[in-house]
BAKERO-842062 format. One line per field, with one value per residue (C-alpha): x, y, z; residue in one letter. Coordinates in steps of 0.05 Angstrom, whole numbers. Layout:
% BAKERO-842062
x <- c(X:...)
y <- c(Y:...)
z <- c(Z:...)
type <- c(a:...)
***
This chain:
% BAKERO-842062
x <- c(241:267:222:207:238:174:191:173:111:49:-5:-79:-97:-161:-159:-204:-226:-202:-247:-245:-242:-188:-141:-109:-91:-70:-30:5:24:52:94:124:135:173:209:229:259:300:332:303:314:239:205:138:177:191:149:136:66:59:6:-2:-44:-116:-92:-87:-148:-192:-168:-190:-226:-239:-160:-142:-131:-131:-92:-134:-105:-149:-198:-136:-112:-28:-28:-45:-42:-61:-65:-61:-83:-61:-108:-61:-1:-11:33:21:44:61:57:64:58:68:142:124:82:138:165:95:64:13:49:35:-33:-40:-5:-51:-109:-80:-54:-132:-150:-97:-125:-191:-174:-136:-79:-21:38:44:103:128:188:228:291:341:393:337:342:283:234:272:244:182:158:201:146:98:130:155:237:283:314:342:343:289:334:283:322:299:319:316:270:286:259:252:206:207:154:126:57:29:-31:-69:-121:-162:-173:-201:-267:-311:-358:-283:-244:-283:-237:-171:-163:-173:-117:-62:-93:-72:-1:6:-17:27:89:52:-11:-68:-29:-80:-60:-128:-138:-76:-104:-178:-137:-107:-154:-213:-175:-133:-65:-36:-41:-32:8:-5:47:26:57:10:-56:-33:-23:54:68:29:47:14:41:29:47:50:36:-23:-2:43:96:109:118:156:160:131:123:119:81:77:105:112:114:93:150:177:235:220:217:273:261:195:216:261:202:158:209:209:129:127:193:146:80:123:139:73:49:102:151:217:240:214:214:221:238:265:285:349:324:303:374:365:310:354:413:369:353:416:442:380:408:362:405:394:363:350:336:297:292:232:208:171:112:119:200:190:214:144:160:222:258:322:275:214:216:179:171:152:187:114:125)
y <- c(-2179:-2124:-2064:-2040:-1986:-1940:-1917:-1988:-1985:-1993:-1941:-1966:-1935:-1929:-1942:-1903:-1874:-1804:-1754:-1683:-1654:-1684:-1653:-1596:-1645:-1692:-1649:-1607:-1680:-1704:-1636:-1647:-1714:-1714:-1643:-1673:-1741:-1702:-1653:-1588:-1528:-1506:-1577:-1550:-1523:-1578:-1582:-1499:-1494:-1557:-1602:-1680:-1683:-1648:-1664:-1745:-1745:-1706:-1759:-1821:-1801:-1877:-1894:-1847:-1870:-1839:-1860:-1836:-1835:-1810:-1774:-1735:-1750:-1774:-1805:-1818:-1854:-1850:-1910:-1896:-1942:-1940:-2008:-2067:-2029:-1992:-1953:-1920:-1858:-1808:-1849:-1812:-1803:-1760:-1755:-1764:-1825:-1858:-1935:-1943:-1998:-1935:-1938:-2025:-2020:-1969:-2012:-2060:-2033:-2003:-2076:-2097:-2047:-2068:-2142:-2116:-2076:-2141:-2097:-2136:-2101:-2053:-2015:-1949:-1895:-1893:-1853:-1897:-1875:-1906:-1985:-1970:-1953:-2007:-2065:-2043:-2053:-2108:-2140:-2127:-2164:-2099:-2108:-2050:-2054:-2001:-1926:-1868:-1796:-1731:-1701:-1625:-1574:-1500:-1491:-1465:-1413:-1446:-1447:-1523:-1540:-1619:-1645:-1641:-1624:-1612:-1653:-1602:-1576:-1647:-1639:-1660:-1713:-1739:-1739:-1824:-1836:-1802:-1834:-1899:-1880:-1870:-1927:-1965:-1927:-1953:-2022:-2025:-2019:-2058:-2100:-2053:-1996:-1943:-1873:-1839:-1824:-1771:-1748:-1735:-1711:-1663:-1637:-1628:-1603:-1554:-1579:-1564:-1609:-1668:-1673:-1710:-1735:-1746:-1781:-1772:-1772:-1828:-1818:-1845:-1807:-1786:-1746:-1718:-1661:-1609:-1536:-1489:-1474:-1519:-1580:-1634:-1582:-1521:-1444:-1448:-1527:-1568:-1628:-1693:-1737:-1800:-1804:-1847:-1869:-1917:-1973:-1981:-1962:-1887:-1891:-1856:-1807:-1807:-1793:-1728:-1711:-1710:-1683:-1622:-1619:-1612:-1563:-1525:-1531:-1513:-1450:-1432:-1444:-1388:-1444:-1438:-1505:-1580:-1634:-1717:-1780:-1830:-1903:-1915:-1989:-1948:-1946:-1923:-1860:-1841:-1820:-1790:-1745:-1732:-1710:-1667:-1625:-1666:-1662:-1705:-1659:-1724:-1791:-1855:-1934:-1958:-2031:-2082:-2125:-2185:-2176:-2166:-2096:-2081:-2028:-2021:-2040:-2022:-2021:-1977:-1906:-1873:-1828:-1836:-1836:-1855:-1800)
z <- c(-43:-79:-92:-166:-198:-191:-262:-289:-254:-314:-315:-323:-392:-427:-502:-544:-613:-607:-613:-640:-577:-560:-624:-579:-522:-570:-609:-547:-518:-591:-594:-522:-534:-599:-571:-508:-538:-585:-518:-549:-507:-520:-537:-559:-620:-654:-712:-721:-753:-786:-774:-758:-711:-752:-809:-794:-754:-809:-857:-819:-745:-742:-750:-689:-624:-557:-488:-427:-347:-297:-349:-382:-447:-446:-512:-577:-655:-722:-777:-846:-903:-970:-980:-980:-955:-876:-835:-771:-727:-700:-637:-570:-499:-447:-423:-351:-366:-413:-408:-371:-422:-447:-522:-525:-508:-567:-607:-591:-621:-677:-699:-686:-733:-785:-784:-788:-849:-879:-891:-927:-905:-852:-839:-798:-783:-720:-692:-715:-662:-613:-578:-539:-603:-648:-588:-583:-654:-651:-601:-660:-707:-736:-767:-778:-858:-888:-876:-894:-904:-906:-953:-977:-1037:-1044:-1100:-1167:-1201:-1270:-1311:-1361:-1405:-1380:-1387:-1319:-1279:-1215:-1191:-1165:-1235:-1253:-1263:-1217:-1267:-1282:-1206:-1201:-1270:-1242:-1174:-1212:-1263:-1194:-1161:-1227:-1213:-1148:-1153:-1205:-1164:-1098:-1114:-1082:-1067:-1066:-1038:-1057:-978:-987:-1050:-1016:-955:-988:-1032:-977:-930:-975:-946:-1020:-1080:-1127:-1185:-1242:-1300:-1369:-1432:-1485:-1440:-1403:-1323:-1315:-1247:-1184:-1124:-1067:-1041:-973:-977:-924:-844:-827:-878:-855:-890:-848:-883:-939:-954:-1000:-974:-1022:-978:-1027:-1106:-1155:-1233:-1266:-1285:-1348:-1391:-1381:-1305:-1290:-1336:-1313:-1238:-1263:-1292:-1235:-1186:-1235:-1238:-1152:-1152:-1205:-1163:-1104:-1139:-1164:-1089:-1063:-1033:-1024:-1000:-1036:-979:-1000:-962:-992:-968:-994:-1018:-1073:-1091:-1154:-1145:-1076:-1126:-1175:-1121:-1093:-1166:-1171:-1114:-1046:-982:-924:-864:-814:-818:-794:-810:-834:-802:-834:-816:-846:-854:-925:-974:-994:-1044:-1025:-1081:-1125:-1187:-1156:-1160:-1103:-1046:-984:-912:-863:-820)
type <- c(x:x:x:x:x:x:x:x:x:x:x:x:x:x:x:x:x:x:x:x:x:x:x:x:x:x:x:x:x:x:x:x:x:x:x:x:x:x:x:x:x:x:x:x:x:x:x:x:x:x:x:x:x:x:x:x:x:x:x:x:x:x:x:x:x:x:x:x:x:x:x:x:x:x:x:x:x:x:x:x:x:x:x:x:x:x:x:x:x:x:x:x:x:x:x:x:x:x:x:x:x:x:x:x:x:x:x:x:x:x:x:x:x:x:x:x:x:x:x:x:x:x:x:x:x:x:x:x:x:x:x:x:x:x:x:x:x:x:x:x:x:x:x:x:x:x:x:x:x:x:x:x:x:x:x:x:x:x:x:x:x:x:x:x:x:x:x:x:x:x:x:x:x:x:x:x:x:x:x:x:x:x:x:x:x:x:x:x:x:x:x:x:x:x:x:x:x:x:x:x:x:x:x:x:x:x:x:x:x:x:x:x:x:x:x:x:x:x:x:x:x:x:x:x:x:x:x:x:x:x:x:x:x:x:x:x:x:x:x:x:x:x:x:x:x:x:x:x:x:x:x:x:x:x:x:x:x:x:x:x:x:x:x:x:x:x:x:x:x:x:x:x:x:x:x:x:x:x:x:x:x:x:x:x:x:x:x:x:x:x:x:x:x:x:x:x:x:x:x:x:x:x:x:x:x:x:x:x:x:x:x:x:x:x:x:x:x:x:x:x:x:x:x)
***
């Protein structure tokens, strides 16, 4: 009988909520992890001083997981919801414990925790040079479709007059009233689309801000944005975490329009550099950026659970790339 490759050999993992103690583990093992896959010389590098780790747990404790082997910590994820739409990551282990069945059985409570949520639609980002990521979601039900480019600008120093806002200068009697004007947004692009997690996120833990669009006191675009070391940025970017406007016959207009507000929050924020993914089934808001100066830096390919485009559609204009 022939003996198994002791690299196949499963590991005995414990499961469980992940706990604030945990964060520096969890965050040193995500850094290696994600450093090491992509061959850096110094893996530990590979995010600089941004943050996913804090900043995802902070959001949601009770959406983090935590993958425990002999009482240490080797791995962990975070799920986000954005009500009927989820997404989940960033998923890691420990190099020396890879292809050990530790990253299924945290897949396997984070799809529990979808169902319990009743999310609709569930989706994530993986290395699309990467067979070994692609099958594994695969065994979740999870389908690649099309490409996610991170695509970034230098930002401009101009000055253009646009109605727009910050929703920390909402007052507070009226914040209830805004966060049900961009859940209207949202649903109205995916029915229950509601990104008011990122907006608290960002707001409570001072990762950087949201922008609001107006057309005559009505909210037409949304977009949550991190600035900085500590945010899900990194010095100097401004990171558009989720975007979007409303549909209609402005919309693209619209989307110019709120590309300009975050390159001019990005500049009042001392930024140098805007940051945006983009799935390129957005056909039409992917070359509205790339005329607006947005270069590709890397990319992914988003899967699906069911195998279905979500938003992800010629007609919507939004960002997004569920990092």
């Amino acid at each position: 009988m022939p003996l198994q490759d002791p690299k196949q050999l499963k590991v005995e993992a414990i499961i469980r909520p992940l706990r604030e103690n945990d964060l520096a583990e969890a965050d040193r093992v995500c850094r290696l992890a994600y450093g090491t896959f992509l061959e850096l010389a110094e893996p530990m590098t590979v995010f600089g001083d941004a943050e996913y780790v804090r900043t995802r747990w902070l959001a949601d404790p009770k959406a983090a997981f935590g993958a425990e082997v002999n009482g240490e910590l080797v791995g962990s994820n975070f799920a986000t919801s954005w009500s009927s739409f989820g997404f989940f990551g960033p998923l890691t282990v420990r190099p020396d414990l890879w292809d050990k069945g530790i990253a299924k059985r945290l897949l396997e409570r984070t799809m529990e925790l979808f169902d319990s949520w009743g999310t609709k639609h569930t989706a994530l980002l993986t290395f699309a040079n990467s067979g070994k990521h692609v099958a594994l979601y695969q065994k979740f039900g999870f389908w690649p479709r099309f490409l996610t480019p991170i695509m970034s600008k230098p930002v401009e120093q101009k000055a253009q007059a646009m109605e727009w806002s910050k929703y920390s200068e909402v007052q507070e009697k009226e914040r209830a009233k805004c966060l049900d004007a961009c859940s209207n947004l949202t649903s109205a692009i995916y029915e229950g689309l509601d990104v008011r997690r990122e907006i608290h996120a960002a707001h409570l833990q001072k990762l950087g801000e949201t922008v609001l669009l107006w057309d005559r006191g009505d909210l037409v675009g949304v977009a949550v944005c991190h600035c900085g070391a500590g945010s899900e940025a990194g010095s100097g970017n401004c990171y558009v975490k989720f975007g979007a406007v409303r549909p209609g016959a402005d919309v693209r207009t619209n989307f110019e329009r709120l590309l300009c507000a975050c390159e001019m929050l990005a500049t009042k924020m001392g930024m140098s550099r805007l940051v945006a993914g983009m799935n390129v089934a957005r056909h039409e808001a992917y070359r509205v950026m790339i005329q607006r100066g947005f270069r590709i830096d890397f990319q992914g390919v988003a899967m699906h659970k069911p195998n279905e485009p979500g938003y992800d559609r010629p007609d919507v204009f939004a960002i997004d790339d569920l990092r």
